[in-house]
C-alpha positions in Angstrom: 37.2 5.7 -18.0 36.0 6.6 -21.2 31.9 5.8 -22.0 30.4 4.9 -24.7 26.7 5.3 -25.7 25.0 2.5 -26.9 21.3 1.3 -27.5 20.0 -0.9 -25.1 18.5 -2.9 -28.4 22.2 -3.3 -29.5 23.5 -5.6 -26.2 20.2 -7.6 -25.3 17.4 -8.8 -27.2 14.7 -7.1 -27.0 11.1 -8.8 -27.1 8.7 -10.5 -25.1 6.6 -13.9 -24.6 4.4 -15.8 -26.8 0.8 -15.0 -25.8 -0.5 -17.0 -23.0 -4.3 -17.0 -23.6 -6.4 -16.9 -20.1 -7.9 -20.0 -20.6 -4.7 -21.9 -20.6 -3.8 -20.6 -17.1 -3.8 -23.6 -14.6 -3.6 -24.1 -10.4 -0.5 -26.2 -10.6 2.6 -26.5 -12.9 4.8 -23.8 -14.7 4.7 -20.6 -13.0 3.5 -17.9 -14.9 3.7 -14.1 -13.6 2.6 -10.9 -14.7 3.9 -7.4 -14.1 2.7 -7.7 -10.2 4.6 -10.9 -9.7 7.9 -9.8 -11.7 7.7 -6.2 -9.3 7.7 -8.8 -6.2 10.8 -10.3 -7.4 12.0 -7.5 -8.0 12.1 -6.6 -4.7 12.2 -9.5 -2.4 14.0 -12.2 -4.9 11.0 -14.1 -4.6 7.2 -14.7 -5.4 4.3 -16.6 -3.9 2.0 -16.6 -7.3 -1.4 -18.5 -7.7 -1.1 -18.6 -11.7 0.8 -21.6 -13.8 0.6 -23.1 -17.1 0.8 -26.5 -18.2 4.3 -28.2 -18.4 3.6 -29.9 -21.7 3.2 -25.6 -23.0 6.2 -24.6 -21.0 8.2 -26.8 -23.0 6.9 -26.0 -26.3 7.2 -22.6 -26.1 10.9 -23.2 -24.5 11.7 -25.1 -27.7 9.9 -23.1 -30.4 10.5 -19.4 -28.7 12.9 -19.9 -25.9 12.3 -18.6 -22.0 14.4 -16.4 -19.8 17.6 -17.9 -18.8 20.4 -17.1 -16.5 21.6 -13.3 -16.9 18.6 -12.0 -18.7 16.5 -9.4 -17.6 12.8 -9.2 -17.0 11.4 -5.4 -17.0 7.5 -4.5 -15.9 6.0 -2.8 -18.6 2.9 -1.3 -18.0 1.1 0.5 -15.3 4.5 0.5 -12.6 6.9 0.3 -15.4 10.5 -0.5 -14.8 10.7 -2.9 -12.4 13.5 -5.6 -13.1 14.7 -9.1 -12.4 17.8 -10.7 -13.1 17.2 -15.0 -14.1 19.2 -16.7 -12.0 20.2 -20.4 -12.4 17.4 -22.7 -11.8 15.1 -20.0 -12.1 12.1 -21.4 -14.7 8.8 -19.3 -14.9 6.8 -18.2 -18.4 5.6 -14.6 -18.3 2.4 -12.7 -19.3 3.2 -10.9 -23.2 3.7 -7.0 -23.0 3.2 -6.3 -19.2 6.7 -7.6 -19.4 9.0 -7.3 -21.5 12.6 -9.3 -22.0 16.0 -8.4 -22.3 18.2 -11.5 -23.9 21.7 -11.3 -23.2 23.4 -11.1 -26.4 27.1 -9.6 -26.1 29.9 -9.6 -23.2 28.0 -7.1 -20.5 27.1 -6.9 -17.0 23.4 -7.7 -16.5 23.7 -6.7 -12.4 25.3 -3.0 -14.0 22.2 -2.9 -16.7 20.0 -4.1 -14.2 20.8 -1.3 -11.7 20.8 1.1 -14.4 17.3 0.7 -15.3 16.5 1.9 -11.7 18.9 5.2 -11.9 17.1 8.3 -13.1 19.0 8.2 -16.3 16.5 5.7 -17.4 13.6 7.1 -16.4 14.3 10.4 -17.8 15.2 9.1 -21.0 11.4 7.3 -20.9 9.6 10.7 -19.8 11.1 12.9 -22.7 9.1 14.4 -25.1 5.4 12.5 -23.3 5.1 15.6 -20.8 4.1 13.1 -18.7 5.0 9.7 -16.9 4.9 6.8 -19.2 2.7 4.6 -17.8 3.3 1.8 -21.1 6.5 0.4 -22.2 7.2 -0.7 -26.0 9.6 -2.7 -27.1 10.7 -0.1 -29.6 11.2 2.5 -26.8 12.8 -0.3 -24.5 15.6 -1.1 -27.5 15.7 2.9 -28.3 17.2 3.9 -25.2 20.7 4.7 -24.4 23.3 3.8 -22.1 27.1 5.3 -21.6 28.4 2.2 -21.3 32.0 1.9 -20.1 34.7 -1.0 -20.1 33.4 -4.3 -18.5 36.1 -4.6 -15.8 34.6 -0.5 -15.3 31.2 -1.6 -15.0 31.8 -5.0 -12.8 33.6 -2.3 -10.3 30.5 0.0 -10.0 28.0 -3.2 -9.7 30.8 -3.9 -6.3 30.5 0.0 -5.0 26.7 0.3 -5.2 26.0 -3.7 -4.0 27.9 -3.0 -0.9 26.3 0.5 -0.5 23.1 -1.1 -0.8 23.1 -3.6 1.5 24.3 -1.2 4.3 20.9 1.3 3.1 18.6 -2.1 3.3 20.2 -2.7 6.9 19.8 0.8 7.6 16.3 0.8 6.7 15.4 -2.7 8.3 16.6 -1.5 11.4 14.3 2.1 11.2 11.4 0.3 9.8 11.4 -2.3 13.2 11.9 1.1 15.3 9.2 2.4 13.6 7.3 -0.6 14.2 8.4 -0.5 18.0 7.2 2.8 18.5 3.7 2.2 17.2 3.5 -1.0 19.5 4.3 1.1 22.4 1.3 3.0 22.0 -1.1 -0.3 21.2 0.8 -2.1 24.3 -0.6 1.1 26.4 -4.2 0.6 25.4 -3.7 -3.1 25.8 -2.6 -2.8 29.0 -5.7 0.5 30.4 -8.1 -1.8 28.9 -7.3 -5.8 30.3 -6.2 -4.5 33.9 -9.4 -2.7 34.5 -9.6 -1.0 38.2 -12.1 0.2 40.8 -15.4 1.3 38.7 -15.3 -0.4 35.8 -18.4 -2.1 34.5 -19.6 -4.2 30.8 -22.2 -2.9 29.1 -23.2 -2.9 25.3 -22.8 -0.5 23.1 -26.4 0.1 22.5 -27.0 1.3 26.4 -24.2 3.8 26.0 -25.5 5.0 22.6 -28.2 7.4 21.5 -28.1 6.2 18.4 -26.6 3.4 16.0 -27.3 4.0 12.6 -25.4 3.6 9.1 -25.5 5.6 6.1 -28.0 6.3 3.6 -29.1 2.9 1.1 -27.7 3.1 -2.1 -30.8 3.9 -4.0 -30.8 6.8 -2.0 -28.0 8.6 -3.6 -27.6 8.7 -7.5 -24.9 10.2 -9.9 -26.5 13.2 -10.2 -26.7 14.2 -6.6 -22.7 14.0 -6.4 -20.9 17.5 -7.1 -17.3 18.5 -7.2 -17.5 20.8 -4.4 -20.1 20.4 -1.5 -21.2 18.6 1.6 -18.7 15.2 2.0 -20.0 12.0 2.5 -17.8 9.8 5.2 -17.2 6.7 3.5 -14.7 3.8 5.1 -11.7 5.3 2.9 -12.7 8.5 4.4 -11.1 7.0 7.7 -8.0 7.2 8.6 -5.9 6.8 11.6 -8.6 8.0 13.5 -9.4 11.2 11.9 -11.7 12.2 8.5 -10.4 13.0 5.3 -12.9 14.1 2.9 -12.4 12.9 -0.8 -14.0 15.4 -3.5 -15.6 12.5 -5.7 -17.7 11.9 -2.7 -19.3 15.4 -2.0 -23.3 16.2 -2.8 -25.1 19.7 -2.6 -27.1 21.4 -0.3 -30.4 20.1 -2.0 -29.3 15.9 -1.2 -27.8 16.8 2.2 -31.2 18.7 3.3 -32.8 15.3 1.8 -30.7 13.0 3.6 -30.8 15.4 7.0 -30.9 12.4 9.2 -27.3 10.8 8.1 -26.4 14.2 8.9 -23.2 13.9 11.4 -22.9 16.1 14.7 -20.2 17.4 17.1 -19.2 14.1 19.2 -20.4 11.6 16.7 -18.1 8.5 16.3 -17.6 7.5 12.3 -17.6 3.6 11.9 -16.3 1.3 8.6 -18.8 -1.0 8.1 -16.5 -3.4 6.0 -12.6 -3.7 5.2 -10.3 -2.9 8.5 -12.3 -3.7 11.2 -12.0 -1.0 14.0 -11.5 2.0 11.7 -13.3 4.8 13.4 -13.1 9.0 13.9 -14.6 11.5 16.2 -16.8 14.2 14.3 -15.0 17.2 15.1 -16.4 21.0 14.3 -14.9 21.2 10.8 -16.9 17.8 10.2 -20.3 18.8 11.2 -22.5 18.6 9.0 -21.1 16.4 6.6 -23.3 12.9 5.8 -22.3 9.5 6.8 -21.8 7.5 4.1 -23.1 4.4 2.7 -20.6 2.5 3.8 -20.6 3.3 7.6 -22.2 3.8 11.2 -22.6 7.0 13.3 -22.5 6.5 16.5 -24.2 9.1 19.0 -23.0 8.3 22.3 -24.7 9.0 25.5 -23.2 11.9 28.3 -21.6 8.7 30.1 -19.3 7.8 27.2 -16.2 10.2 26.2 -15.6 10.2 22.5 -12.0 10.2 22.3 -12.1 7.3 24.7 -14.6 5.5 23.1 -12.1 6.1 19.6 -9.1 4.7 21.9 -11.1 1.3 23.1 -12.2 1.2 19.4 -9.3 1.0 17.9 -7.7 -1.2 20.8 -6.7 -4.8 20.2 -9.0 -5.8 22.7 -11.7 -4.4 20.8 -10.6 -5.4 17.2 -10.6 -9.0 18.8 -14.4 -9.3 19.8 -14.9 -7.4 15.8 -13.1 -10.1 14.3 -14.7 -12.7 16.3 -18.4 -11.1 15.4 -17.8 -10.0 12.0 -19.6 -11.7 9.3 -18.9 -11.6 5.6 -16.5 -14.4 3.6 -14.8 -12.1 1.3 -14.4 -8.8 3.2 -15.7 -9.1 7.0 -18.2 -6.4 7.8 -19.9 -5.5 10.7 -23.6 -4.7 10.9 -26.3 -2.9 13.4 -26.8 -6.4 15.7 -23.1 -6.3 16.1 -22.2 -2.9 17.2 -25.8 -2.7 19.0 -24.5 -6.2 21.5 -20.6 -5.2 21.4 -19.7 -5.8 25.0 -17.1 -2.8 26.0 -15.2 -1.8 29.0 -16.4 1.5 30.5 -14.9 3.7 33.9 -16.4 6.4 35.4 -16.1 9.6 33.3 -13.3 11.0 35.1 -10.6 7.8 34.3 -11.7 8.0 31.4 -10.8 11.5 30.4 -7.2 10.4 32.7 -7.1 7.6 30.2 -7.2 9.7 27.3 -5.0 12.8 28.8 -2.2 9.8 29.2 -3.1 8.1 25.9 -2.5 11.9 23.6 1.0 11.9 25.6 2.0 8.9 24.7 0.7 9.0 20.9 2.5 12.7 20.9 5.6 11.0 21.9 4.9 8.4 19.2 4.0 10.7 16.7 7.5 12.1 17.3 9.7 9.0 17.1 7.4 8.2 14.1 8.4 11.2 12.2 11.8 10.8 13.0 12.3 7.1 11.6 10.7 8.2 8.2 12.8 10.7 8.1 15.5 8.1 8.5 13.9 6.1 5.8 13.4 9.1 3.5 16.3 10.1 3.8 18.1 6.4 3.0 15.7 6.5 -0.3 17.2 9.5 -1.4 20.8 8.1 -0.6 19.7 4.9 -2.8 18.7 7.6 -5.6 22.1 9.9 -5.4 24.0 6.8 -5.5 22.4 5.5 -8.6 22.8 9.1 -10.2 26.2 9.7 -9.4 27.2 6.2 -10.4 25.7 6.4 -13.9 27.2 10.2 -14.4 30.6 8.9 -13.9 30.7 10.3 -10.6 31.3 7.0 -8.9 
């Protein structure tokens, strides 16, 4: 069917809110949302928000400026821009001026066909031209300037059908490799679970501090200023440094030769065990070759274990949920738990003879191969679904559809 191409500005509205000034923001009444809570919508339907305004200002600005209503479209417009929300009926919210902006339905068009065309790369495209660069900042002006091919109603109510019922097979498709994804990854925690309760012949308790060498965190603070950090050196190991069990150095957190010579005993070593003091409790990585040499950082522990204490199994236990348990339990901190030196120094852990626990890890690297594997494989799956979601979108506004 024949489109036409028409401003966005010339079938909605295009504006936003009356400014809500931070002091009017309350604990109960109106909900009021800003770009996070309008991208949550966006994608679940629904938001659990901690921000309201009185009901005696919801109703004035209802009756002096008006508020969404059913079949108008709410559109994130700074930082993740493009995120949108259809009202529905009995939907009733205020929203924060310019990180959202609002499209009021004006003429006879399909809100779920302009809705799903603001996610198509059409849209985006349209918003990139001419920046060389993302926009990261939506205007009004831009919002009303772009343009659709718009065809017949009955033509656009059609495609909304197609690409709803496409949809919802993708978002079952993707439920059901996410929970396989899920499954997988508990496979390998249910392992560790089960080496580490059903303990066999040989096994004793001891704390970590007679299986240690040495507990120590990184350098103070005061120890390290801006100066001594350099855009290619010696990395520091910080807790975002961690993850999943192996070191990945960040190049805003590197010093030169002349600080890590100061600092020579945070200096890490073949064998040592890396430990997040704060944030995800548990997070550790064995020091490998290519990390030797680099500094603990200020926010962790190195750990250097005694010859009775394998490395890799000591990571494995770590990491367990029978370990993360006793962390939570000890952990102090009421904003962020964290651990400290008494803690890991007293942390009771379950140790074999050195031989089971090299068998341990020998069946452990199996098993998180074989993980690994089916891991990969799912987000493939998902990847793959996304790109689906995408093609769809494309071919539906090219007329393809």
């Amino acid at each position: 069917m024949k489109r036409q191409d028409v401003a966005l500005g010339d079938l909605f509205h295009v504006g936003s809110s009356k400014r809500v000034l931070k002091s009017q923001w309350k604990d109960e009444g109106v909900p009021f949302y800003r770009g996070r809570e309008i991208t949550l919508l966006a994608a679940n339907g629904f938001v659990d928000n901690d921000l309201f305004i009185a009901e005696s200002d919801y109703t004035d600005y209802a009756a002096t400026y008006g508020v969404p209503g059913p079949g108008d479209i709410v559109i994130t417009a700074i930082g993740t821009i493009g995120n949108s929300y259809i009202i529905r009926k009995g939907d009733r919210f205020y929203f924060k001026d310019a990180s959202v902006l609002w499209l009021k339905k004006e003429t006879q068009v399909s809100s779920e066909f302009i809705n799903l065309w603001i996610k198509s790369p059409q849209f985006f495209d349209q918003l990139d031209k001419g920046n060389g660069a993302t926009v990261d900042t939506l205007t009004i002006r831009k919002l009303k300037s772009v343009l659709i091919a718009l065809p017949p109603l009955p033509e656009q109510q059609r495609i909304v059908g197609i690409l709803d019922e496409a949809f919802d097979g993708i978002a079952t498709a993707k439920a059901n490799a996410e929970k396989n994804l899920q499954n997988a990854r508990a496979l390998f925690e249910s392992h560790l679970s089960s080496v580490f309760n059903k303990r066999g012949e040989g096994w004793v308790e001891k704390r970590l501090g007679e299986m240690a060498q040495n507990i120590s965190t990184g350098p103070f603070g005061t120890m390290l200023h801006k100066s001594d950090y350099v855009p290619n050196g010696i990395p520091l190991v910080n807790p975002m440094n961690i993850v999943d069990s192996c070191i990945i150095p960040s190049k805003k957190m590197m010093v030169d030769e002349k600080t890590r010579d100061r600092l020579s005993g945070y200096s890490l070593k073949v064998g040592d065990i890396v430990i997040a003091r704060r944030g995800e409790l548990g997070r550790c990585a064995l020091v490998t070759e290519r990390e030797e040499g680099w500094l603990c950082g200020t926010g962790s522990f190195f750990v250097r274990l005694s010859n009775g204490l394998d490395g890799k199994f000591f990571v494995a236990l770590f990491t367990s949920p029978h370990i993360k348990a006793l962390l939570e339990k000890s952990a102090v901190g009421t904003t962020m738990s964290s651990l400290n030196h008494g803690i890991l120094k007293n942390l009771p852990i379950p140790v074999p003879p050195i031989e089971k626990q090299r068998e341990i890890i020998a069946k452990a690297d199996d098993l998180s191969s074989e993980t690994q594997h089916l891991e990969s494989i799912y987000q493939q799956k998902l990847d793959a679904l996304e790109e689906l979601k995408k093609s769809l979108l494309h071919q539906a506004f090219c007329g393809e559809l």
